[in-house]
Each structure stands twice: as C-alpha cells, then as structure tokens.
C-alpha positions, -999 to +999 in steps of 0.1 A: +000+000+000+014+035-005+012+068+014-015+090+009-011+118-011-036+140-001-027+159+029-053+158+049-057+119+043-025+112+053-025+136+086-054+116+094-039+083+089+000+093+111-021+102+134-045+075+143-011+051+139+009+073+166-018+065+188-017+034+184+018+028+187+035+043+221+067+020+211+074+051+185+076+073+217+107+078+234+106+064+272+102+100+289+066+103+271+050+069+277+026+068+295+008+101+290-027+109+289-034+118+257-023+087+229-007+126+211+014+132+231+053+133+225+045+123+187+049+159+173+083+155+164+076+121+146+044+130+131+057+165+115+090+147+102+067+119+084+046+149+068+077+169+055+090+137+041+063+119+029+054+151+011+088+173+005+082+207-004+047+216+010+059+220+047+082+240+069+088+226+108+087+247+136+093+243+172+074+264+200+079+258+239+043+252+254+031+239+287+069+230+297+082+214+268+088+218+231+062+210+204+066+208+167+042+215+142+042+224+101+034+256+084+027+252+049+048+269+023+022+296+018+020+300+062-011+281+071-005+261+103-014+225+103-005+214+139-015+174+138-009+168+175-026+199+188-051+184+205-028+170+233-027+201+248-052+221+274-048+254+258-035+263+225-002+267+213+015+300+212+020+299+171+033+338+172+060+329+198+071+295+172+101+295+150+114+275+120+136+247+130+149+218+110+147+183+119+176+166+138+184+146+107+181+151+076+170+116+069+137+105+086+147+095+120+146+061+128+113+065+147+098+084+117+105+060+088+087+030+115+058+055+111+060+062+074+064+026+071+036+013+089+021+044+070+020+023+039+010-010+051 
C-alpha cells in the first residue's frame, strides 16, 4: 500500500497510527494521557517527508516542553498533534527549525512505514 497523497488523508492516517503505537515514543513520554502526546516530532517529520516541499517545521515551547508543528509553504499552520494540549499553542511565539536529521529518524520512517501497510 502507499502513502496517501492527499494531505489531509494522510494527517489523518500518522495520526490514528501514533496513537496506536507508544513503542514510537521515546521512554520519557510513555505513558501520557493523551495517545498525542510526545508524537509531534515524529508526526511532523513523516509529513515533511512523505510530502517534501509543501511544509516547513517549527518548534514552539508550550506547557513546559517543546512541540513541533508544520506551516505550509504559503503559512497556514497545520498542527497534527494539537489536541494533546489544554490550551492552544502560542504559534506567534514559534520559530522555524529543522529536523535533527536530515534523513527520517529512525522513529519516523517505523511510522512512514507502517504508514504504507
């Protein structure tokens, strides 16, 4: 099976296998509440890769830690993992960042491949 290659479709679809895989988080967010949270990083690195050129990262500190989320070329925010969080995420405060690697992570490409499966 491959990715999808509409956006939104395949937002919807690193999302609901994040969730469902807390072995993609490292050991300091296990355990969490929300199945969302600690897979910003991974879920933003599988968009810009899985789709390379339509998205920018950025990184913003909120409710004492980092998060990552993508702005489309044009500036739209598309924050996949929002919804972990009690209050919104100061976007205005946000910078662009690039990934640690420049090859998907090791934890990414486990999402990108179960992705296509």
């Amino acid at each position: 099976m491959a990715l999808p290659t509409q956006p939104a479709a395949l937002v919807s679809r690193l999302k609901a296998l994040a969730a469902r895989h807390p072995e993609l988080l490292k050991a300091a967010w296990r355990g969490r509440p929300h199945p969302l949270a600690g897979h910003c990083y991974i879920v933003c690195e599988a968009l810009c890769h899985a789709l390379p050129g339509h998205y920018r990262p950025h990184v913003v500190r909120h409710e004492g830690g980092t998060h990552w989320f993508v702005k489309t070329i044009q500036g739209r925010i598309l924050d996949p993992t929002a919804s972990q969080f009690k209050t919104p995420p100061p976007y205005h405060l946000a910078r662009p960042c690039g990934f640690l690697t420049a090859q998907a992570s090791r934890r990414t490409q486990r999402l990108l491949d179960l992705a296509k499966t």
